[in-house]
C-alpha positions in Angstrom: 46.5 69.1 -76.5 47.0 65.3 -76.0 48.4 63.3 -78.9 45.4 61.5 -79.7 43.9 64.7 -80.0 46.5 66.2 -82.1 46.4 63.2 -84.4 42.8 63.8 -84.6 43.3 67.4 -85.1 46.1 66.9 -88.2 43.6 64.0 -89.9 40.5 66.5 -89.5 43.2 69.0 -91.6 44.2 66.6 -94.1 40.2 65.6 -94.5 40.3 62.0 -93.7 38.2 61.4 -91.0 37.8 58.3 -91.9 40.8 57.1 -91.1 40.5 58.3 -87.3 37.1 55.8 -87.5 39.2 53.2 -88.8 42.1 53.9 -86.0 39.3 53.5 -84.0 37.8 50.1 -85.2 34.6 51.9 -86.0 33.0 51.5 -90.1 32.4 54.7 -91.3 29.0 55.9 -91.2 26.8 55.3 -94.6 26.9 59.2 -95.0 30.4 59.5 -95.1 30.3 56.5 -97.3 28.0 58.2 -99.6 30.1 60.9 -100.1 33.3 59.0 -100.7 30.1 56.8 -103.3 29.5 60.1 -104.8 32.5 61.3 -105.2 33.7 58.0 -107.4 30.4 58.6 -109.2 31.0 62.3 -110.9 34.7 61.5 -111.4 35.1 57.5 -112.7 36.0 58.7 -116.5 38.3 56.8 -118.5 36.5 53.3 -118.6 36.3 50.8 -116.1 40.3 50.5 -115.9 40.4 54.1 -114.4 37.2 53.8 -112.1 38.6 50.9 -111.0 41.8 52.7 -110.0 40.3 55.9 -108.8 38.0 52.7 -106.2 41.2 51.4 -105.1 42.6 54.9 -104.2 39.6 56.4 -102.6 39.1 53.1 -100.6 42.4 51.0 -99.9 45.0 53.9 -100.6 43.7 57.1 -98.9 40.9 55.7 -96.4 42.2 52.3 -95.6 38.6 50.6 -95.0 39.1 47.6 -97.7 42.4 45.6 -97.5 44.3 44.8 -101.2 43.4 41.4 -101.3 39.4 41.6 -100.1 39.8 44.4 -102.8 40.8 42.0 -105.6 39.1 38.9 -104.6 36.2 41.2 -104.9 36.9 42.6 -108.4 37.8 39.2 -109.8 34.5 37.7 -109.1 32.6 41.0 -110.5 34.8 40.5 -113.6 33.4 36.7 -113.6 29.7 38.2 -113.3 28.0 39.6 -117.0 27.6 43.4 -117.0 29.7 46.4 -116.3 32.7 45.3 -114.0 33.4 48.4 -112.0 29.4 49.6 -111.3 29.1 46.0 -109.7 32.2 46.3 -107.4 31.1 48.9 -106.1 27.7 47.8 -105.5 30.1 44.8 -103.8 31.8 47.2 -101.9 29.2 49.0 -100.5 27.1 46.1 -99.5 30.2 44.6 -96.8 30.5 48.5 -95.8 26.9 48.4 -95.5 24.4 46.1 -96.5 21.6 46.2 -99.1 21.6 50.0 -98.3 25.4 50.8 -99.1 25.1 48.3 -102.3 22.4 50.0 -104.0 23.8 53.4 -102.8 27.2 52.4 -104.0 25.8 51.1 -107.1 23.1 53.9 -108.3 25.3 56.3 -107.6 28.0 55.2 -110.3 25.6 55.2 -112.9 23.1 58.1 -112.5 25.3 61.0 -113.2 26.9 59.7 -116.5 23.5 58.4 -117.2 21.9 62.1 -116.9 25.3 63.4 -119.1 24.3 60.6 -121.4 21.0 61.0 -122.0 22.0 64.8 -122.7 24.4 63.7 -125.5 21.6 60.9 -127.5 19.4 63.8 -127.7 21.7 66.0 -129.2 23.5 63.6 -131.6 19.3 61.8 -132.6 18.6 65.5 -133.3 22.0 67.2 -135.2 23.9 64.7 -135.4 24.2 65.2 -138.9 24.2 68.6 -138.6 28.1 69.7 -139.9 29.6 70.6 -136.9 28.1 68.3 -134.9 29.0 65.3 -137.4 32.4 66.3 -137.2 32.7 66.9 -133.8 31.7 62.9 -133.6 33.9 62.0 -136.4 37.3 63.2 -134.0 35.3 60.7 -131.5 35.0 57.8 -133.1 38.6 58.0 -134.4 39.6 58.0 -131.1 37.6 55.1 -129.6 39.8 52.4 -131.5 42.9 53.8 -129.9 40.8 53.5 -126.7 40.2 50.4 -127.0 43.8 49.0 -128.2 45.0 51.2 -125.2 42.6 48.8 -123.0 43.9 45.7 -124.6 47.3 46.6 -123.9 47.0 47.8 -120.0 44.6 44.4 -119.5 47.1 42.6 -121.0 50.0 43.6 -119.1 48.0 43.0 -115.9 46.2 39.2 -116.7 48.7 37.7 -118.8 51.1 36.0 -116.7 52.4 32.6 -117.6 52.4 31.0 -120.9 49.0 29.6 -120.3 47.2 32.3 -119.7 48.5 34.0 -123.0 47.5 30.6 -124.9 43.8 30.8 -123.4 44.0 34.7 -124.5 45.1 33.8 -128.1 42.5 30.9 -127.9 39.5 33.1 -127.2 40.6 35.5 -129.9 40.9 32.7 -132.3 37.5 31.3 -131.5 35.6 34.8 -131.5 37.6 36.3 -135.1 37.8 32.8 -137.2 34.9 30.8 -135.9 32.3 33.2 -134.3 31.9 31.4 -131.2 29.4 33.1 -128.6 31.9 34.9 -126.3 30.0 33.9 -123.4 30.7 30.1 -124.3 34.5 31.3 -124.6 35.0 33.1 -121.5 32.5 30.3 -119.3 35.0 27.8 -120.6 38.3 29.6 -119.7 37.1 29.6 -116.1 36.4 26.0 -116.3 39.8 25.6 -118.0 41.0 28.0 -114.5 39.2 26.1 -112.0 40.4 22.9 -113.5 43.9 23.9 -113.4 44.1 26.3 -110.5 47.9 26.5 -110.2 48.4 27.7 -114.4 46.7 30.4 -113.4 46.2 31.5 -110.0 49.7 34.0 -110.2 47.3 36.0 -113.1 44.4 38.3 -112.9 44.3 41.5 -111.4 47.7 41.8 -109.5 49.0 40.7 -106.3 48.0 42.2 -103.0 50.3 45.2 -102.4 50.7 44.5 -98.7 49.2 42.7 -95.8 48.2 45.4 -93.9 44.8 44.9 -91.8 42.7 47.4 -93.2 39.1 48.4 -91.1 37.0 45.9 -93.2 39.4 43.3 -92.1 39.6 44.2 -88.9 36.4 44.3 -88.2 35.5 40.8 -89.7 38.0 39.3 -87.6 36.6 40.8 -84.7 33.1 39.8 -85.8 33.5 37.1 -88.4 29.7 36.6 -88.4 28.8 39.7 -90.0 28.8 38.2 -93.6 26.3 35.4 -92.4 23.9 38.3 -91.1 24.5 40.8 -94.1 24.2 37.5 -96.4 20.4 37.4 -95.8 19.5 40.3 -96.1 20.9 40.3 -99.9 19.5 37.5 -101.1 16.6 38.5 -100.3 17.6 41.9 -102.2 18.9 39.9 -104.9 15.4 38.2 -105.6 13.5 41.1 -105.1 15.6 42.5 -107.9 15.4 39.6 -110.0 11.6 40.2 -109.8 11.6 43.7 -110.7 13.9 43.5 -113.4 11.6 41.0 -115.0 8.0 42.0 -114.6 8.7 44.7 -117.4 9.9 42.5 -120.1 7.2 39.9 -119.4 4.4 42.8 -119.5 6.1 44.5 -122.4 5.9 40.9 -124.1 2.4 39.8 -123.2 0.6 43.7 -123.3 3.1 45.5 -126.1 4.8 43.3 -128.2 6.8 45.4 -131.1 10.4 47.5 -130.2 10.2 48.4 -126.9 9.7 44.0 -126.1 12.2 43.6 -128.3 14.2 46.3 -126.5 13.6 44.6 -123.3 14.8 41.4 -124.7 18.0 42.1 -126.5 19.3 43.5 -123.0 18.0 41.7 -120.5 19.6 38.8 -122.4 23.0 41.0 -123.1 22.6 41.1 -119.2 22.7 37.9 -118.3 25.7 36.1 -120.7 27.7 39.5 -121.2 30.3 37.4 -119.3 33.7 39.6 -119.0 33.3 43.0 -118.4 32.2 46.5 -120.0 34.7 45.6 -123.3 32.8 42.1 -123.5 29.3 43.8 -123.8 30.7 46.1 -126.2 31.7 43.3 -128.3 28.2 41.8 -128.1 26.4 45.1 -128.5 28.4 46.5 -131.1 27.8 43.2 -133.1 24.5 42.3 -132.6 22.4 45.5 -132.5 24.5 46.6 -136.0 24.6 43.4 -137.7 20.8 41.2 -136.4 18.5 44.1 -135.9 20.2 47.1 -137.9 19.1 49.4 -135.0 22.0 51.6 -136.0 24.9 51.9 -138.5 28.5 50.8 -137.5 29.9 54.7 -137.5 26.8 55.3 -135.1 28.1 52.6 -132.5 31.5 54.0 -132.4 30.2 57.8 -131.9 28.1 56.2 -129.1 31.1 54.6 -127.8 33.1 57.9 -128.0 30.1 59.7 -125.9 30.2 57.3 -123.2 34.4 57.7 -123.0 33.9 61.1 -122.4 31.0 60.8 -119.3 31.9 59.5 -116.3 30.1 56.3 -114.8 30.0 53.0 -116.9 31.7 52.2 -120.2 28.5 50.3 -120.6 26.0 53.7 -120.9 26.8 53.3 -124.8 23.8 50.9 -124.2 21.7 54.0 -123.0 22.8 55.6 -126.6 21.8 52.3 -128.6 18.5 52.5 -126.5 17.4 55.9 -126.8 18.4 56.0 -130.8 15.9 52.6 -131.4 13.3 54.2 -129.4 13.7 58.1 -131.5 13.4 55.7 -134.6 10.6 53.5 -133.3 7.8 52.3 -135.8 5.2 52.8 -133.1 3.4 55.6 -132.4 5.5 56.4 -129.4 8.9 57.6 -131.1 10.7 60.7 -131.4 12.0 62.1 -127.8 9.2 60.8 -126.2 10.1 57.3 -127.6 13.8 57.8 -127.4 13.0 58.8 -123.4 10.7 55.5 -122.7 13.7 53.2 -124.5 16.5 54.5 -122.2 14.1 54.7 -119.1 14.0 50.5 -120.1 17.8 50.3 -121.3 18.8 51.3 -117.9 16.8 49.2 -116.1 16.8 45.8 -117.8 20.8 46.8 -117.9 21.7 47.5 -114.2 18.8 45.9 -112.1 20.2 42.3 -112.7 23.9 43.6 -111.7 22.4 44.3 -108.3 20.3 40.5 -108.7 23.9 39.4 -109.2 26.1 40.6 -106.6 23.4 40.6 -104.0 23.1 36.4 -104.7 26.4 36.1 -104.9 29.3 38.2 -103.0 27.9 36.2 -99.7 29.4 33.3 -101.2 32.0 34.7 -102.5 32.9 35.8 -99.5 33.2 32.8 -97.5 35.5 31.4 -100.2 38.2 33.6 -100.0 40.8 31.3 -99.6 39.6 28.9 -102.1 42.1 27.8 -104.8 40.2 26.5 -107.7 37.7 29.5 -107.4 40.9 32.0 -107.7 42.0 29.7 -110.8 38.8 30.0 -112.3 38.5 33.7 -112.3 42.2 34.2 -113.4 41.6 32.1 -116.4 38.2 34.6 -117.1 40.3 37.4 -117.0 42.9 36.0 -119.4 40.2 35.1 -122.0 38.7 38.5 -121.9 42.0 39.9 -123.4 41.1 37.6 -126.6 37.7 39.3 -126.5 38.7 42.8 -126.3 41.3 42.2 -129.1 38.3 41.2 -131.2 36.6 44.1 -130.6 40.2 45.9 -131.6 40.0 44.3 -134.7 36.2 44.9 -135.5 36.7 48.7 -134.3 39.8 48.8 -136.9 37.8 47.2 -139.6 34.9 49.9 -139.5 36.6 53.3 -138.5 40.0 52.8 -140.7 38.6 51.3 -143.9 35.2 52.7 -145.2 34.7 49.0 -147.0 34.9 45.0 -146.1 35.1 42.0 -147.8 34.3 38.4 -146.5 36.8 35.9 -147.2 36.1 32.5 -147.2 39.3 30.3 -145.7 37.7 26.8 -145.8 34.6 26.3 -143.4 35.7 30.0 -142.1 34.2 33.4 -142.7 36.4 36.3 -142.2 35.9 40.0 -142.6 38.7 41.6 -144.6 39.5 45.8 -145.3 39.4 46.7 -149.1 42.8 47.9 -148.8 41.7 51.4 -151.4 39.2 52.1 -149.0 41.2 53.8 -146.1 39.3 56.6 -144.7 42.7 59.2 -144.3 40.7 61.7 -142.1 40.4 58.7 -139.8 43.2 57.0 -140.1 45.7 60.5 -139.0 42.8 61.1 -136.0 43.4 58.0 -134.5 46.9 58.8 -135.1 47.1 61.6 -133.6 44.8 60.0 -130.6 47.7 57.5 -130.4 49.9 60.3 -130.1 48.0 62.3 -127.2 47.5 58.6 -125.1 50.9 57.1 -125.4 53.6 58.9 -125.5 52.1 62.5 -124.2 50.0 60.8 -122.3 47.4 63.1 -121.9 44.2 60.8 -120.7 41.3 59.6 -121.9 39.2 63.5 -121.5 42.3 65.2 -123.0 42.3 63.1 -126.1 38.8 63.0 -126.9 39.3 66.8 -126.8 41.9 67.0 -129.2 40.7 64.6 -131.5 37.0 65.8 -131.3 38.6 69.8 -132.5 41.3 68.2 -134.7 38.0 66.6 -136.4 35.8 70.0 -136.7 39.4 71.5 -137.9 39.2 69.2 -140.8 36.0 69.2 -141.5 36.0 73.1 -142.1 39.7 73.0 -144.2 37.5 70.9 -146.4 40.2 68.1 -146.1 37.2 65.6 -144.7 
C-alpha cells in the first residue's frame, strides 16, 4: 500500500472523509454535507453559544472546510441580522458550501428536530401543565432559566467586551433598555453606527480572533475560483425574494380574509422578525416583554417554563416562540382553538419566524462576502455585539424580577419608570433552585441538559416534601 493510500486508509478509520476531499481540493458533496447538517441539528443544545461551538468544531476543527476567520466574519454579520443567530449561520454556511440548496438544507435542518421536540412539550404543558407533577416539574425549569441566562451574559461578555468602549456602549444599551425603555432595536442599530463610525474602538472585539491562518478548503477553493460568490450570489437573491414573498402572502391573507388572533399572530412575529436585531437573547427580551405585558397571551411564570422547554431541545433558543404560539392558538377566541388551534398557531409561528432568516442571509451574505476585508463593516458589527451584552443583562434583570420575587413595584425616579421586587415577596422554593442551578453550571459544571435535570427533580422533590 502507497502512502496516499494509507493516509486514505487511516482517515476512512478515523471517519473523516472529508478531510481526504479537502486534501484533495474537492468540496464535499451536499450529502456528506447533510449529514455533518444533521448531525448539528439533533445535537445543538445549550443555546446558541453551544451550537455555535459544536458549528465551529464540526466545520473548522474536525473537517477543516471553513477557515476561522470566513467562520467569524460569517457569524458577526448573522449576529447583526434579526432572528436566531446560530440557525442563520448555518443557513450562511451551507449556502458558500452549496448554494440555495445547502442554505436551506443547512438551515431547516437546525430547526425541525427541536421544533418536532417542541411542539411535543406545548402540548403537554397546554394540557397538564397544571397538573401537580407536571407544574413542578416546570417550576425546577424556570428556576433554572435565570441562571441560564446570567450564565450567557457572562460567557458573551467575556468574549465581546474588549476595550473600555465596548463596555461603555454595553453599560449604555443596558441603561437605555432598564431606565428609559428604549426599543432595543433602536439600541443595538445605533451601536453599529457608533462601530462603523469608529472602526478602530472596536474592531479588536466581537467574537474572537482567528485561531490560525491556515487555508482551510472553502478558502482554497475561492482562491482558486474567486468567482464563485458572484455566480452563487444570483442564485440567492433570487432565493431571498422568493422567500420574502412567501413569508408574506400569509400575513397579508390572514389580514385581509381572517382578521382576529391568528392575523394578529402573524403580525407580532413577522414584526419580531424583522427588528429582533441581536441574536436569540435579543428576541427573548422582546418576546418575553411584549407578548406578557401588550397582549397578555400568557403569564410571566408561563414565558420562563417556555424558555426552560426550549433549553432542554436542541435547535434554536428562539423555538420558545413556537411555545408562545401554540399556547395563543390552544386559547384562541375563534372557533379554531384547542389542539387544533394550538397546531395552526405554531404551523404560522414557525414560518413567519424562520422564512425571513433565509430572505435575510440569502440578500445579504453575497455582500457580505465581498467585504471581508472591510474595516468599518468589522467595527460596526463589533460594536452590535457589545451592545447585545446590555440587552441580555436586561433580560437578566427582568428574569430575576419575575422568578425570584413573586411581587413588583414601579418606582418613579423623575421622568423614569422602574420595576422594583417587594423585598417580602421572595419566592424561597425558587430562589435555592436557582441556587442550586448555579451550583450544577459553575462550579460542577455540569451543562445546560444536566442542570435542567437536576433542577427539574430537585423541583418535583419539593413539591411532594410539601416545602413548595
Amino acid at each position: 500500500m502507497n502512502d496516499a493510500a494509507a493516509d486514505a486508509a487511516a482517515a476512512a478509520a478515523a471517519g473523516t472523509s472529508s478531510a481526504i476531499d479537502a486534501g484533495a481540493g474537492k468540496m464535499p458533496s451536499f450529502a456528506q454535507a447533510f449529514r455533518v447538517w444533521l448531525k448539528i441539528g439533533l445535537l445543538s443544545f445549550g443555546g446558541p453559544a453551544g451550537q455555535i461551538a459544536l458549528m465551529h468544531r464540526e466545520v473548522v476543527d474536525e473537517r477543516n472546510w471553513i477557515g476561522d476567520r470566513r467562520f467569524l466574519h460569517a457569524l458577526n454579520f448573522c449576529t447583526l441580522l434579526p432572528g436566531p443567530e446560530a440557525q442563520q449561520l448555518a443557513t450562511y454556511l451551507g449556502w458558500l458550501m452549496h448554494g440555495v440548496k445547502g442554505g436551506l438544507a443547512a438551515g431547516i435542518i437546525f430547526v425541525l428536530p427541536g421544533a418536532v421536540v417542541m411542539l411535543a412539550l406545548s402540548l403537554i404543558y397546554a394540557l397538564a401543565g397544571h397538573v401537580p407533577v407536571i407544574d413542578a416539574l416546570f417550576f425546577g425549569l424556570k428556576s433554572a432559566v435565570l441562571v441560564l441566562v446570567v450564565e450567557a451574559l457572562l460567557r458573551i461578555g467575556r468574549r465581546a467586551l474588549k476595550g473600555s468602549a465596548a463596555w461603555a456602549l454595553a453599560a449604555a444599551a443596558f441603561v437605555a433598555l432598564f431606565f428609559f425603555g428604549v426599543p432595543f432595536p433602536a439600541v443595538v442599530l445605533t451601536a453599529g453606527l457608533i462601530g462603523y463610525c469608529l472602526p478602530g474602538s472596536f474592531s479588536h472585539a466581537g467574537h474572537g480572533q482567528a485561531k490560525n491562518d491556515a487555508p482551510a478548503l472553502i478558502d482554497a477553493l475561492l482562491a482558486r475560483d474567486p468567482g464563485r460568490p458572484a455566480r452563487l450570489a444570483a442564485g440567492a437573491r433570487r432565493a431571498g425574494l422568493i422567500a420574502m414573498a412567501l413569508w408574506l402572502a400569509p400575513v397579508l391573507a390572514l389580514t385581509v380574509l381572517a382578521p382576529g388572533t391568528y392575523a394578529e399572530i402573524a403580525w407580532f412575529f413577522s414584526k419580531m422578525a424583522v427588528v429582533t436585531v441581536g441574536g436569540a437573547y435579543a428576541v427573548l427580551a422582546y418576546v418575553a416583554q411584549d407578548a406578557v405585558e401588550t397582549h397578555h397571551w400568557l403569564a410571566p411564570q408561563e414565558m420562563l417554563a417556555g424558555l426552560g422547554l426550549a433549553e432542554t431541545t436542541p435547535g434554536p433558543l428562539i423555538l420558545v416562540l413556537q411555545f408562545v404560539g401554540f399556547l395563543t392558538g390552544f386559547r384562541a377566541p375563534e372557533a379554531l382553538s384547542g389542539i387544533a388551534g394550538g397546531l395552526a398557531a405554531t404551523a404560522l409561528t414557525l414560518w413567519v419566524t424562520f422564512v425571513p432568516c433565509f430572505m435575510f442571509v440569502f440578500l445579504g451574505a453575497p455582500l457580505i462576502e465581498r467585504l471581508q476585508t472591510n474595516k468599518a463593516l468589522a467595527g460596526a458589527l463589533a460594536a452590535i455585539t457589545a451592545s447585545v451584552v446590555g440587552v441580555i443583562a436586561n433580560l437578566a434583570v427582568w428574569f430575576a424580577l419575575h422568578v425570584v420575587f413573586r411581587e413588583q413595584d414601579a418606582m418613579r425616579l423623575g421622568p423614569v419608570v422602574v420595576d422594583v421586587p417587594v423585598l417580602g415577596s421572595v419566592d424561597q422554593g425558587a430562589l435555592g433552585l436557582a441556587i442550586l442551578a448555579a451550583a450544577c453550571l459553575f462550579p460542577l459544571k455540569l451543562g445546560v441538559l444536566r442542570t435542567l435535570g437536576i433542577t427539574a427533580a430537585a423541583g418535583l422533590a419539593l413539591r411532594v416534601s410539601g416545602v413548595i
